[in-house]
VOGU-3710 file (C-alpha; in Angstrom, 3 decimals, decimal comma):
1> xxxxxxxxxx> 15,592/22,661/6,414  13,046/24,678/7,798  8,886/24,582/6,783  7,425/21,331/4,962  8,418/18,803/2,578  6,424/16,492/1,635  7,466/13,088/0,613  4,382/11,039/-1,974  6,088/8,084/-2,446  7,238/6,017/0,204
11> xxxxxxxxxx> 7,140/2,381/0,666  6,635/1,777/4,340  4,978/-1,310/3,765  8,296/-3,116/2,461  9,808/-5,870/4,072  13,214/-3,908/4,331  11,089/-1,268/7,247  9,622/-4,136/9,451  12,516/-4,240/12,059  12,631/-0,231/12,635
21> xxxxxxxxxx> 9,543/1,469/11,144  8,279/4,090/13,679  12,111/4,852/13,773  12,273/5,512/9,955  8,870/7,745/10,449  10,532/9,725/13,367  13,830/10,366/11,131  12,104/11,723/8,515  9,383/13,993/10,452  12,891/15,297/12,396
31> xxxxxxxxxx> 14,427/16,141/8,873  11,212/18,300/8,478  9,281/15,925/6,392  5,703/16,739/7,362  3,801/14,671/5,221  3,976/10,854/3,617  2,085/9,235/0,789  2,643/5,433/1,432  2,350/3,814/-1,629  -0,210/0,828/-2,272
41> xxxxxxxxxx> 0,815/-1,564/-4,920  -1,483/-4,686/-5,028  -4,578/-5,249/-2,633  -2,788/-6,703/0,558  -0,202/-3,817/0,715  -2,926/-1,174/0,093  -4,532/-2,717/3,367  -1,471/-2,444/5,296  -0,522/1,186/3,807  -3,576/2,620/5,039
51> xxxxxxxxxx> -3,039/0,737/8,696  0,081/2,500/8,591  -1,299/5,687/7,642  -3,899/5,400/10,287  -0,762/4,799/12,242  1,750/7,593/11,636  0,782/10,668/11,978  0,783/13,435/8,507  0,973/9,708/6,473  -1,612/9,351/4,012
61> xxxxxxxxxx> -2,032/6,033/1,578  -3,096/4,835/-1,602  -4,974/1,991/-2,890  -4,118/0,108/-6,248  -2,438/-2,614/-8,055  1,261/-1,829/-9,753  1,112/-3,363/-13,342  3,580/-5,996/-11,830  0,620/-7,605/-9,918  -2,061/-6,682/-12,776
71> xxxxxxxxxx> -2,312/-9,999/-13,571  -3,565/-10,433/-10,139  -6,927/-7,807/-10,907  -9,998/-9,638/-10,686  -13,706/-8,109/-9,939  -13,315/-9,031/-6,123  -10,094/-6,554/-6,421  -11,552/-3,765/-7,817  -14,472/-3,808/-4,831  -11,830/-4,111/-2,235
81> xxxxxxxxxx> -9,812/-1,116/-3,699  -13,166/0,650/-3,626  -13,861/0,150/-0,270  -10,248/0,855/0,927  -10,551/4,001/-0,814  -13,878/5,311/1,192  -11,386/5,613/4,350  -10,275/8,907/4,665  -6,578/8,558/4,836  -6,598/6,997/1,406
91> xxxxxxxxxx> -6,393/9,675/-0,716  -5,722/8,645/-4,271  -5,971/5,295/-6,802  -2,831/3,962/-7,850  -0,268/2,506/-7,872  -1,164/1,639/-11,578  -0,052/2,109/-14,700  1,933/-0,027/-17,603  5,220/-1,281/-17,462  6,318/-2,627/-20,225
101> xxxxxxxxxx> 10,410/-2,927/-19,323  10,084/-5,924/-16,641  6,499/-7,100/-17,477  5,909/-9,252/-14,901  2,208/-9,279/-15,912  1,338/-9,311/-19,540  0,287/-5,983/-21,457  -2,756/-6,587/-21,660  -3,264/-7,739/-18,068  -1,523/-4,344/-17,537
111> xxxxxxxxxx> -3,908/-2,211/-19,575  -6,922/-3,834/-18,387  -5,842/-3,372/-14,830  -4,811/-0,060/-15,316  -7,795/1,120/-17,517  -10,271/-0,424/-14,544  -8,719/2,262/-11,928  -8,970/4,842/-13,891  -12,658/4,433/-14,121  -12,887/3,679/-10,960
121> xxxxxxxxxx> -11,020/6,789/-9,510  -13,538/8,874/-12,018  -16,217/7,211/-10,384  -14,911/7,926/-7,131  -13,631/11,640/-7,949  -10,586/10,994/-6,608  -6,671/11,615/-7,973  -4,660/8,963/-9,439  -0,954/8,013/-8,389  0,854/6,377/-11,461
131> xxxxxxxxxx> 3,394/4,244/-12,650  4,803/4,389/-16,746  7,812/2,490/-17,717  8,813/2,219/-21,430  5,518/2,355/-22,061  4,740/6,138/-22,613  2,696/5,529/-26,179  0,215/3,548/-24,964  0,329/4,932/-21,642  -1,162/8,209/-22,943
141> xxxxxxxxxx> -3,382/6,547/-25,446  -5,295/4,541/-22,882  -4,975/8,149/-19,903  -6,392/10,345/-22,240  -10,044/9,410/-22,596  -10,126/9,835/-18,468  -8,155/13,245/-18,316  -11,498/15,345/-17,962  -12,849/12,821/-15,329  -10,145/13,136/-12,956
151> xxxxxxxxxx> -9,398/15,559/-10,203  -5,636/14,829/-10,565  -2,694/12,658/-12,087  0,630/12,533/-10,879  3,090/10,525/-12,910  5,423/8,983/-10,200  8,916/8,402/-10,021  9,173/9,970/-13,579  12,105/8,684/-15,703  11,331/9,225/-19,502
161> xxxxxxxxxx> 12,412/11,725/-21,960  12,373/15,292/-22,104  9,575/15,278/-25,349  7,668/12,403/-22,841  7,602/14,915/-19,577  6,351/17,747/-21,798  3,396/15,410/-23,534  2,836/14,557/-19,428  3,082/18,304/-18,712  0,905/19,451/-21,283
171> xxxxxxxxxx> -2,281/17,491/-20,004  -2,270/18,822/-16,679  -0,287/16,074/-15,198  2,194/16,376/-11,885  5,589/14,768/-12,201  7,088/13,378/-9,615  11,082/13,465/-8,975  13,032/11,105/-7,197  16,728/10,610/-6,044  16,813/9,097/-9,635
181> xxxxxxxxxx> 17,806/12,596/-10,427  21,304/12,700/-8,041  22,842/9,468/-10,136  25,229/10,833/-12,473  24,897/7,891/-14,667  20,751/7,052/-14,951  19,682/10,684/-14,040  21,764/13,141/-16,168  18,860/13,226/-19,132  15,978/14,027/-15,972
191> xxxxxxxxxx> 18,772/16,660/-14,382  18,378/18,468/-17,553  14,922/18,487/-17,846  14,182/19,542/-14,493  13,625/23,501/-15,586  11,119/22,090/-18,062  8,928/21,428/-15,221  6,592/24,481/-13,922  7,028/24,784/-9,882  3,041/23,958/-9,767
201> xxxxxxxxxx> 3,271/20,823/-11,139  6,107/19,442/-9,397  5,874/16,854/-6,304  9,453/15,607/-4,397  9,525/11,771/-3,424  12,029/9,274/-2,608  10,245/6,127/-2,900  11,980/4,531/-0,357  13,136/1,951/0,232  14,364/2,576/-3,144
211> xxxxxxxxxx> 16,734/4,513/-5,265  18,916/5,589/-2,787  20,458/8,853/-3,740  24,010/7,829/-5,053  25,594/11,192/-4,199  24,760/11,116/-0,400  27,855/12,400/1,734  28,638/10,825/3,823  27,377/7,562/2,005  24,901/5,439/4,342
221> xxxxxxxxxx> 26,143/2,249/5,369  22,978/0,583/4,705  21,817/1,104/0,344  17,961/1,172/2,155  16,846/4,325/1,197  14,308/6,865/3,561  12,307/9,647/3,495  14,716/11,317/5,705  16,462/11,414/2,478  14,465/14,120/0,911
231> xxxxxxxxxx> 15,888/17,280/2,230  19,072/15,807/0,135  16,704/15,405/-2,660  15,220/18,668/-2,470  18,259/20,661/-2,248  19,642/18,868/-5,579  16,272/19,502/-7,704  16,640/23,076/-6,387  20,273/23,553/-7,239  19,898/22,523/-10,413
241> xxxxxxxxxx> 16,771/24,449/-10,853  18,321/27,707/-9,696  15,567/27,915/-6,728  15,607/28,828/-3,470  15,119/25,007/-1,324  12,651/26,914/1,066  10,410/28,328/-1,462  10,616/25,369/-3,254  9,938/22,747/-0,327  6,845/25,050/0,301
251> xxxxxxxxxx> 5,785/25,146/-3,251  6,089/21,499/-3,577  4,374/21,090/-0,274  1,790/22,822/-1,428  1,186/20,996/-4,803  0,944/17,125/-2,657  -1,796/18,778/-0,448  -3,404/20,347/-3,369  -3,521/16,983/-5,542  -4,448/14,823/-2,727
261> xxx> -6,796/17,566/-1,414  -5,505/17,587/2,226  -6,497/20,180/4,735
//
């Protein structure tokens, strides 16, 4: 695959990369990807995302707390996030959101944590990287009043319904497509939806180390998924698009440095 591909969700802080990360980096800039968003999800793995971004080169981070640790969001959290976010290789809030299908923190924990980046991304002017899980409704109700304070909104890892990507769609937001999309069980409803999605507001990740595309030939021996893995992804989202995979690794190229405003 020739030209860019950016990848804006990958996990490199997970325990599953410790033994072999430069290796996983170096597979996945040889399969062309050119640039990585590692993902942030409470405070200490925002800290260690951005010393891996400072790391790798053409990684990027974020810095935020997943509603799974939103429980965890005190005062003291919301000034380290701020100060992790005035280096320059962190380039948007998140991950935050609602999540109301494992809650592992309560809701409200979850909207109080989630409504607290927001502001604090408006404050900041900067983009925010999100997580919704059976939780569109309120999800929307509690985005809405910052819409016309942010630069930019991607809704990772999207998963919902056809009527939920369009409500997502119509505010401006970018969705963000995993290898959720190649498993013929989960990922038929998102397969179809795809063409709903303008080019300009889609972004390609494989938020490694999970979802593992299940369609992968030859099958990996290991279920640990990589960025390497996103050519694969790419070339499915395409197909089923009826795109070209160059044009369309450019275009989405293109969007990820847009959003997180990368020269």
């Amino acid at each position: 695959m020739e030209g860019a591909m950016f990848d804006i969700g990958v996990n490199l802080t997970s325990s599953q990369f410790a033994k072999d990360r430069a290796d996983v980096v170096a597979r996945a800039q040889h399969a062309g990807v050119s640039g990585m968003l590692l993902t942030g999800t409470n405070l200490h793995e925002s800290q260690q995302a951005l010393e891996l971004a400072q790391q790798y080169q053409g990684c990027w981070s974020t810095a935020g707390v997943h509603p799974h640790d939103a429980s965890q969001w005190q005062d003291e959290t919301a000034a380290a996030i701020r100060e992790l976010a005035g280096a320059s290789e962190v380039v948007a809030i998140g991950e935050c959101g609602l999540d109301f299908n494992r809650n592992f923190s309560t809701p409200a924990e979850q909207e109080r944590a989630f409504t607290a980046q927001l502001a604090l991304a408006a404050d900041l002017m900067m983009p925010v990287f999100l997580h919704c899980r059976e939780a569109h409704e309120r999800f929307i109700t509690l985005l809405d009043p910052w819409l016309d304070k942010l630069p930019g909104v991607v809704l990772h890892c999207f998963t919902g319904t056809e009527n939920e990507a369009r409500e997502c769609l119509a505010r401006g937001l970018f969705i963000g497509v995993t290898g959720w999309v190649c498993d013929e069980r989960r990922g038929l409803e998102l397969r179809e939806l795809l063409p709903a999605i303008p080019a300009h507001q889609l972004l390609l990740e494989t938020d490694a180390p999970y979802l593992l595309p299940r369609d992968l030939k030859p099958k990996p021996a290991s279920r640990r998924n990589e960025p390497c893995y996103l050519p694969h992804i790419l070339n499915k989202v395409a197909e089923w698009r009826g795109e070209d995979p160059a044009w369309l690794a450019q275009v989405t190229d293109d969007n990820a440095r847009r959003l997180f405003r990368l020269a």
